[in-house]
C-alpha positions in Angstrom: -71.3 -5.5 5.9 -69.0 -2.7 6.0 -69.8 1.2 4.6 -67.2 2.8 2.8 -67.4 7.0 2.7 -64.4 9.2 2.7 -63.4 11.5 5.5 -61.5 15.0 5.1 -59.2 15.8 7.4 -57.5 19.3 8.5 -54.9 19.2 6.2 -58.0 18.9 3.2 -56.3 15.6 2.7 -59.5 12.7 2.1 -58.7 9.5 3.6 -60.5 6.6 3.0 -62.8 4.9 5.8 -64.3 1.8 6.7 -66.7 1.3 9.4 -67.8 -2.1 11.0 -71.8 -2.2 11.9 -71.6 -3.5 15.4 -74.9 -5.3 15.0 -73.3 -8.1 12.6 -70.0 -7.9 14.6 -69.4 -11.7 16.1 -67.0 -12.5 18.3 -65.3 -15.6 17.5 -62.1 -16.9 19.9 -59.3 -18.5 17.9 -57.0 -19.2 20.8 -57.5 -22.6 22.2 -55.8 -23.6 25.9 -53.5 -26.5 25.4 -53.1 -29.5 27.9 -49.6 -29.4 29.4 -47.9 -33.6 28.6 -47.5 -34.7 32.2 -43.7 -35.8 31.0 -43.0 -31.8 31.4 -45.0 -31.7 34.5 -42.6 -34.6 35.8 -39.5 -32.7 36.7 -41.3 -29.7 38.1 -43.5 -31.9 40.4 -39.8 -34.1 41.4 -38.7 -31.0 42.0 -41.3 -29.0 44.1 -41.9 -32.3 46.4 -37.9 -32.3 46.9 -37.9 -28.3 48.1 -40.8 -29.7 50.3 -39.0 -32.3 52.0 -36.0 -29.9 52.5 -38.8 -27.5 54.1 -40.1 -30.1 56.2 -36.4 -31.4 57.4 -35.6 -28.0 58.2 -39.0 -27.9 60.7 -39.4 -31.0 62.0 -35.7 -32.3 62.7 -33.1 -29.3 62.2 -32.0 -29.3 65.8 -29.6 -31.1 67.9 -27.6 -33.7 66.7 -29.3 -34.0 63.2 -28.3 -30.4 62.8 -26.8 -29.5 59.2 -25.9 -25.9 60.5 -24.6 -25.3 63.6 -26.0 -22.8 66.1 -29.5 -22.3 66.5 -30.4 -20.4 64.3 -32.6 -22.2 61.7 -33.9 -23.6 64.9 -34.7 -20.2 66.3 -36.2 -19.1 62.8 -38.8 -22.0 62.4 -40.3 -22.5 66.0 -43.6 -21.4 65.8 -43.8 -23.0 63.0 -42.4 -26.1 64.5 -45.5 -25.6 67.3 -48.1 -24.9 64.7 -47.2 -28.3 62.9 -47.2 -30.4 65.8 -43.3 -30.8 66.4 -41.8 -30.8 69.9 -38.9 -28.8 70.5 -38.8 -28.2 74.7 
């Protein structure tokens, strides 16, 4: 139900006015969520588990004569993480 009454402003303009009563007010949601089609999921998930991998080279094996970069840098930069994982390095 809405009331209709006219307000004057300032400027002795009147302006029309409507004015929802809350108690009838009903909140309805018209936005559903959509499933995501696992064929666009696909290359995202191929491409996450290949970034993985790369992680877990760089780890587990970047060192010695597998190295990909020389120096021991990458080496340097992932050893505790190489301990917390499990991986010997010395």
């Amino acid at each position: 139900m809405f009331v209709s009454f006219l307000v004057i402003r300032l400027t002795g303009r009147v302006y029309p006015l409507e004015i929802v009563i809350m108690t009838e007010a009903v909140f309805e949601p018209t936005i559903q969520p959509q499933a995501i089609p696992a064929r666009e999921l696909l290359p995202w998930a191929v491409f996450v588990g290949l970034l993985l991998l790369l992680a877990i080279y760089f780890v587990g094996a970047e060192e010695g004569a597998t190295s990909l970069i020389p120096g021991m840098y990458v080496h340097e930069f992932v050893h505790d993480g190489r301990h917390l994982l499990g991986f010997p390095c010395h």
